[in-house]
Backbone as CSV, one residue per row, in Angstrom:
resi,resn,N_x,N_y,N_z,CA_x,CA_y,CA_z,C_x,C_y,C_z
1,UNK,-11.680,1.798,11.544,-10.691,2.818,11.751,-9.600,2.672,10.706
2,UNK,-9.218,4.009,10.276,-8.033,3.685,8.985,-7.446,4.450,9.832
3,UNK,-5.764,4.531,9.008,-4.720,5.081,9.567,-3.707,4.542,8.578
4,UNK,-2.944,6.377,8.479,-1.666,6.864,7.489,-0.572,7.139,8.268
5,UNK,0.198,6.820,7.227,1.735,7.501,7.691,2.158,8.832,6.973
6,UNK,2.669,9.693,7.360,3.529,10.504,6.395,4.697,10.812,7.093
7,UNK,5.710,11.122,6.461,7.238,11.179,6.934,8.097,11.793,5.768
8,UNK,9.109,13.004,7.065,9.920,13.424,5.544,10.155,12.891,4.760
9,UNK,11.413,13.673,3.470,11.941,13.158,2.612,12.986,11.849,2.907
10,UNK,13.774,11.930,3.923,14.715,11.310,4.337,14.081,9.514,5.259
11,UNK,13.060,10.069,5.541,12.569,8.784,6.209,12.418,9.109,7.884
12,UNK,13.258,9.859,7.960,14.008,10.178,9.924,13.036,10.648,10.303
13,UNK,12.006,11.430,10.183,10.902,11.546,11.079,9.461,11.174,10.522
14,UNK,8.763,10.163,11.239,7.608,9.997,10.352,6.080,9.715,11.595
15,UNK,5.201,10.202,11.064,4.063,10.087,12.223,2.491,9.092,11.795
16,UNK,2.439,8.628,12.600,1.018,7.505,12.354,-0.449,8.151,13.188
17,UNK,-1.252,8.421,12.088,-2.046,9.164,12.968,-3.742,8.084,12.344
18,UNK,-4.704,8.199,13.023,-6.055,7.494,12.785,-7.007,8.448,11.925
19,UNK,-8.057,8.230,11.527,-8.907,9.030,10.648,-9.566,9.652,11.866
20,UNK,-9.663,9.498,13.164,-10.496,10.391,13.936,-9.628,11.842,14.335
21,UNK,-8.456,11.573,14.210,-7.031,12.250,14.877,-5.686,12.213,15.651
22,UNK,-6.619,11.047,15.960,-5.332,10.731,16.982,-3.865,10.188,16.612
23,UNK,-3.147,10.848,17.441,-1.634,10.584,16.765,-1.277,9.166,17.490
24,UNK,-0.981,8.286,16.777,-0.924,6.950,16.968,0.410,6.981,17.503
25,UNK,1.569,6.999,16.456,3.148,6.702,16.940,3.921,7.995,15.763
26,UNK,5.276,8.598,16.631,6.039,9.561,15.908,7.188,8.643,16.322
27,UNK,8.024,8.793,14.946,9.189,8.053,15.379,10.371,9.572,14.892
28,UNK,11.196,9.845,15.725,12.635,10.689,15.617,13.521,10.178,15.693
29,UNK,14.144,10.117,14.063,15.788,9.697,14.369,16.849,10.883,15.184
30,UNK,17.599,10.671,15.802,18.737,11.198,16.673,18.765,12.432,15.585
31,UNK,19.297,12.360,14.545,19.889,13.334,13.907,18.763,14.761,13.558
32,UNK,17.544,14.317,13.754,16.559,15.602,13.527,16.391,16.306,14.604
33,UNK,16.888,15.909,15.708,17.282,16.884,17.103,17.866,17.870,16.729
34,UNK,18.834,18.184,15.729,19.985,19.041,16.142,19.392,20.376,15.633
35,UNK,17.900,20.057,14.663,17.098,21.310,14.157,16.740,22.246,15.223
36,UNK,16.429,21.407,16.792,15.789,22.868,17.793,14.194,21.983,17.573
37,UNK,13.646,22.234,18.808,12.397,21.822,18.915,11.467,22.739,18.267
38,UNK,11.441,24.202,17.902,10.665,24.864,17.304,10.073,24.222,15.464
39,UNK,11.479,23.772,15.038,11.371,23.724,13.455,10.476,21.594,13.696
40,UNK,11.322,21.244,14.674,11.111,19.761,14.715,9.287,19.804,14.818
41,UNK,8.665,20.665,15.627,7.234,20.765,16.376,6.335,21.295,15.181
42,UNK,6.931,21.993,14.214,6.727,22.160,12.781,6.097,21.498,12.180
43,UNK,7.460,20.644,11.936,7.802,19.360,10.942,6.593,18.900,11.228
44,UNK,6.794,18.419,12.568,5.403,17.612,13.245,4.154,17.470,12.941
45,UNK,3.753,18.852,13.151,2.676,19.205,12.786,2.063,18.969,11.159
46,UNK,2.925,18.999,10.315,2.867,19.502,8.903,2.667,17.927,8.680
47,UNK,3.502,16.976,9.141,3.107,15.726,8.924,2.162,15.047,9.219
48,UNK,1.538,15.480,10.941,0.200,14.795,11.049,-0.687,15.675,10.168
49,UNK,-0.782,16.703,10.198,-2.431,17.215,9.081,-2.177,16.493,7.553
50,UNK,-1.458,15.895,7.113,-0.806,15.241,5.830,-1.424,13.336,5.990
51,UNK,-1.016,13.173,7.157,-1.368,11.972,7.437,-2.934,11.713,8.165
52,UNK,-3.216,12.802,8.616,-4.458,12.630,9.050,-5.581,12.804,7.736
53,UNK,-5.468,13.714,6.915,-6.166,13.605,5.678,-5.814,12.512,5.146
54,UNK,-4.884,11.519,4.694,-4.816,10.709,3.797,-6.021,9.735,4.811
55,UNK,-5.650,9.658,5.972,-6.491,8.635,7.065,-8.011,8.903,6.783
56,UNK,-8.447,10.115,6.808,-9.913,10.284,6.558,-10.306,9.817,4.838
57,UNK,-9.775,10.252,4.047,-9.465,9.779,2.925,-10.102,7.915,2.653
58,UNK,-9.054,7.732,3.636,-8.936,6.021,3.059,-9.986,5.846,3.814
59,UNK,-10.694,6.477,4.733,-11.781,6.140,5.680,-13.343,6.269,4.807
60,UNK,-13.274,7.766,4.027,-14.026,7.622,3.290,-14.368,6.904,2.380
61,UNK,-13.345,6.387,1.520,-13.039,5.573,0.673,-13.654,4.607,0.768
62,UNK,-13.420,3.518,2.160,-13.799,2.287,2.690,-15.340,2.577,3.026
63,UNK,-16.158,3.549,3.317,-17.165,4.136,3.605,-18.204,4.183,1.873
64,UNK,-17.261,4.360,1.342,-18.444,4.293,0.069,-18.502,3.051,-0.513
65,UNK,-17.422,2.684,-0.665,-17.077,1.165,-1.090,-18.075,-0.156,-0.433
66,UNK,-18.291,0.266,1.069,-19.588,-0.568,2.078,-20.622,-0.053,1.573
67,UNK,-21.100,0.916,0.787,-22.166,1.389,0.089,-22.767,1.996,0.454
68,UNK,-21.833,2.947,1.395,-22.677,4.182,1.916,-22.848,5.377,0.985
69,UNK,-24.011,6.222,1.457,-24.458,7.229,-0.126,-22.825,8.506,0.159
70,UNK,-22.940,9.143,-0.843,-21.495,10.064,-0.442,-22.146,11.207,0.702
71,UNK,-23.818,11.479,0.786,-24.150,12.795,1.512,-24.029,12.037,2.972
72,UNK,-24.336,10.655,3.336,-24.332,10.556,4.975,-23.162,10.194,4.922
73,UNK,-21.489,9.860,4.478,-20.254,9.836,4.234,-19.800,11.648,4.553
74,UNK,-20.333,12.084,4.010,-19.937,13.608,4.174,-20.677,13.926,5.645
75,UNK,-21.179,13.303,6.114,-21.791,13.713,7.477,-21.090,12.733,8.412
76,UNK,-20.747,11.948,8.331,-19.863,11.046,9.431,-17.993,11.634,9.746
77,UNK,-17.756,11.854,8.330,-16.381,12.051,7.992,-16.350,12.933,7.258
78,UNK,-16.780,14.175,7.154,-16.786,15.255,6.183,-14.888,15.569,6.077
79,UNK,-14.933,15.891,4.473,-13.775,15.923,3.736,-12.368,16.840,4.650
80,UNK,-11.225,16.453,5.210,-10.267,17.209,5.462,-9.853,18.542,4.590
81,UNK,-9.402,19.826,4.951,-8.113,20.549,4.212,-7.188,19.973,3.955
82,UNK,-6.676,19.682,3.087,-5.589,19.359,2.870,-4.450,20.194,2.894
83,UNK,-3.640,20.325,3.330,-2.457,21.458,3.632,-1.569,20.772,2.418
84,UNK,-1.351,20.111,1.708,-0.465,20.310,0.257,-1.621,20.492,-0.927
85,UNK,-2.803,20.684,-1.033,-3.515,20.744,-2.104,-4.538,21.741,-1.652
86,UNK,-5.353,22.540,-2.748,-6.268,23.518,-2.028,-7.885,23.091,-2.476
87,UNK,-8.303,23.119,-1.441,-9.805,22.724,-1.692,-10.841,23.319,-2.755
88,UNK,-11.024,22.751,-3.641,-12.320,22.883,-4.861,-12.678,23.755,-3.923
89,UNK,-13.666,24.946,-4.556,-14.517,25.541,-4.003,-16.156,24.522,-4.656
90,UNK,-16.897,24.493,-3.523,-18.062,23.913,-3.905,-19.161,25.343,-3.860
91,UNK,-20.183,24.626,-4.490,-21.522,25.497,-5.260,-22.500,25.465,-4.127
92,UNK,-22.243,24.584,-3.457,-23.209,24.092,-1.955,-22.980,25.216,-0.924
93,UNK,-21.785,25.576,-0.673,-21.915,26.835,0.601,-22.136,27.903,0.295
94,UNK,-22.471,28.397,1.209,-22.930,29.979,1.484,-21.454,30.606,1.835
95,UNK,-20.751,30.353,1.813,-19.138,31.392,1.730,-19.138,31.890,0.732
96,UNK,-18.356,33.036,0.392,-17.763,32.991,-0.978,-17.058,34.008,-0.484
97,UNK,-15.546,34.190,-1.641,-14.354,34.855,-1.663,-14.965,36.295,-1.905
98,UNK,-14.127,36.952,-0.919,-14.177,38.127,-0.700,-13.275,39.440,-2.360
């Protein structure tokens, strides 16, 4: 099991989440209250999908490194969205942009 942190700029709110999903620990300093629970539940959010990709990430990582091939790696732990970066389009799916 791996597991990331991500946390604002300031440090005051930061969340620990596992490569499966689960949100491990959120820590709130006093002073990020005064935003209103709407923007805080945000924040929240924006930080675990941030920290949960880096978690699958380092999961994969540790997964090839034990010498697993990358296609049953992509089947155990297939690759996150990343919500600050946009995903390569691959040659492998049957999607394509409209």
């Amino acid at each position: 099991m791996s597991s990331a942190v991500a946390g604002n700029r300031s440090g005051s709110l930061r969340v620990r989440v596992d490569d499966a999903g689960t949100l491990l620990a959120v820590h709130i300093d006093r002073d990020e209250l005064r935003y209103g629970g709407a923007s805080l539940a945000a924040a929240i959010l924006s930080l675990y999908e941030s920290a949960h990709a880096d978690a699958v990430d380092r999961r994969r990582s540790e997964l090839l490194d034990y010498g697993m091939t990358p296609d049953v790696v992509d089947r155990i732990h297939p690759p996150v969205d990343r919500p600050d970066r946009p995903t390569p389009p691959s040659d492998r799916s049957w999607m394509r942009d409209l």
